[in-house]
C-alpha positions as CSV (number, residue, x, y, z in Angstrom):
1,X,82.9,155.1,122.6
2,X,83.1,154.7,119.1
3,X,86.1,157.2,118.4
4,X,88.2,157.1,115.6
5,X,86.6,153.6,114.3
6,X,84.9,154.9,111.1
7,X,81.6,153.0,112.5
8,X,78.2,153.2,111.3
9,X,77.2,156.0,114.5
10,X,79.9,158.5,112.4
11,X,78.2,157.8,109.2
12,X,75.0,158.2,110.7
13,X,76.2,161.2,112.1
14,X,77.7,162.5,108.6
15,X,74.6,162.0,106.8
16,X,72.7,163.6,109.3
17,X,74.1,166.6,108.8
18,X,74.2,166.0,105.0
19,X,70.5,165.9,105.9
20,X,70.0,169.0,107.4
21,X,72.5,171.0,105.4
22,X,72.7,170.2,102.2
23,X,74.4,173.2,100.4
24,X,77.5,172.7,102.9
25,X,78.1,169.4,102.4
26,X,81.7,169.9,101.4
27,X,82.1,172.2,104.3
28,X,80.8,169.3,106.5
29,X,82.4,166.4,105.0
30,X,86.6,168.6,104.9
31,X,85.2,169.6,108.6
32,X,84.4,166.0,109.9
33,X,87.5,164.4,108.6
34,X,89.7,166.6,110.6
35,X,87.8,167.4,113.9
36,X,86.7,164.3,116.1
37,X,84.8,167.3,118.1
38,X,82.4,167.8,115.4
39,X,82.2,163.8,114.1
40,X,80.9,163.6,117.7
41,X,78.8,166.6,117.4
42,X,77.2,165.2,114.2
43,X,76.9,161.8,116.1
44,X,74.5,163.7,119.0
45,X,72.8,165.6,116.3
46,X,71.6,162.1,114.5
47,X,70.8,160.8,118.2
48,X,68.2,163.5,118.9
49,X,67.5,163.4,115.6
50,X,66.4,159.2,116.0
51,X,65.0,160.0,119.3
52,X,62.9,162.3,118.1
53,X,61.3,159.9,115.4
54,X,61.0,157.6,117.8
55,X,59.3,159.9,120.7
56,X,55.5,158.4,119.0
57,X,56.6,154.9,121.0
58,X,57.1,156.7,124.4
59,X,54.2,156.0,126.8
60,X,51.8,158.5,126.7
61,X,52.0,160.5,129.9
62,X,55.3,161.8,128.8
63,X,55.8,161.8,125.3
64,X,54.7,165.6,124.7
65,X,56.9,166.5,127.1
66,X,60.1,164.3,125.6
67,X,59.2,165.3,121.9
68,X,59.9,169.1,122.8
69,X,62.6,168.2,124.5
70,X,64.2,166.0,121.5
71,X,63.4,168.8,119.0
72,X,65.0,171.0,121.3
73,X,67.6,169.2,121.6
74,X,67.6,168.9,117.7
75,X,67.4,172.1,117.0
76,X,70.5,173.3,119.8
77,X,72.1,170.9,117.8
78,X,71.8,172.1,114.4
79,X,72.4,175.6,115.7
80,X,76.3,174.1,117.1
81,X,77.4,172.2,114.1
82,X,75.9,175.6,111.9
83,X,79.3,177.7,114.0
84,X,81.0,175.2,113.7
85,X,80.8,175.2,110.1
86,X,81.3,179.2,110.0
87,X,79.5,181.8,107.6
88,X,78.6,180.1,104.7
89,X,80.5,181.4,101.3
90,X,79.2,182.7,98.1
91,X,76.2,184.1,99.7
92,X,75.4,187.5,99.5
């Protein structure tokens, strides 16, 4: 595992979530230099996120199946690091 290195999967992971959630991305960057939990969490959520991208290069016979799985899987995801990043402030 790639815990507490600072690698390249934790930056993909970061700007993954940048990505996704743009007007949080103070929340998400105070969150993910404090809780390993959701560093990993972001980590899984750029995983699905690649394998989703790459679900076109999956042989034929089961790549419908995997790319609803992936987004699935994406959108669970998305969904976690969302609670995990609480109600958003200055929204009304």
């Amino acid at each position: 595992m790639n815990a507490q290195s600072g690698g390249s999967n934790e930056g993909h992971g970061l700007a993954a979530a940048l990505r996704r959630f743009p007007t949080r991305s103070l929340q998400i960057k105070e969150l993910s230099m404090r809780d390993e939990s959701f560093r990993g969490m972001c980590e899984d959520f750029a995983a699905a996120e690649t394998a989703l991208a790459n679900a076109d290069q999956l042989p034929f016979h089961v790549r419908d199946e995997r790319r609803t799985e992936f987004r699935g899987l994406v959108e669970s995801l998305a969904a976690e690091i969302e609670r995990a990043l609480g109600p958003a402030k200055g929204l009304t």
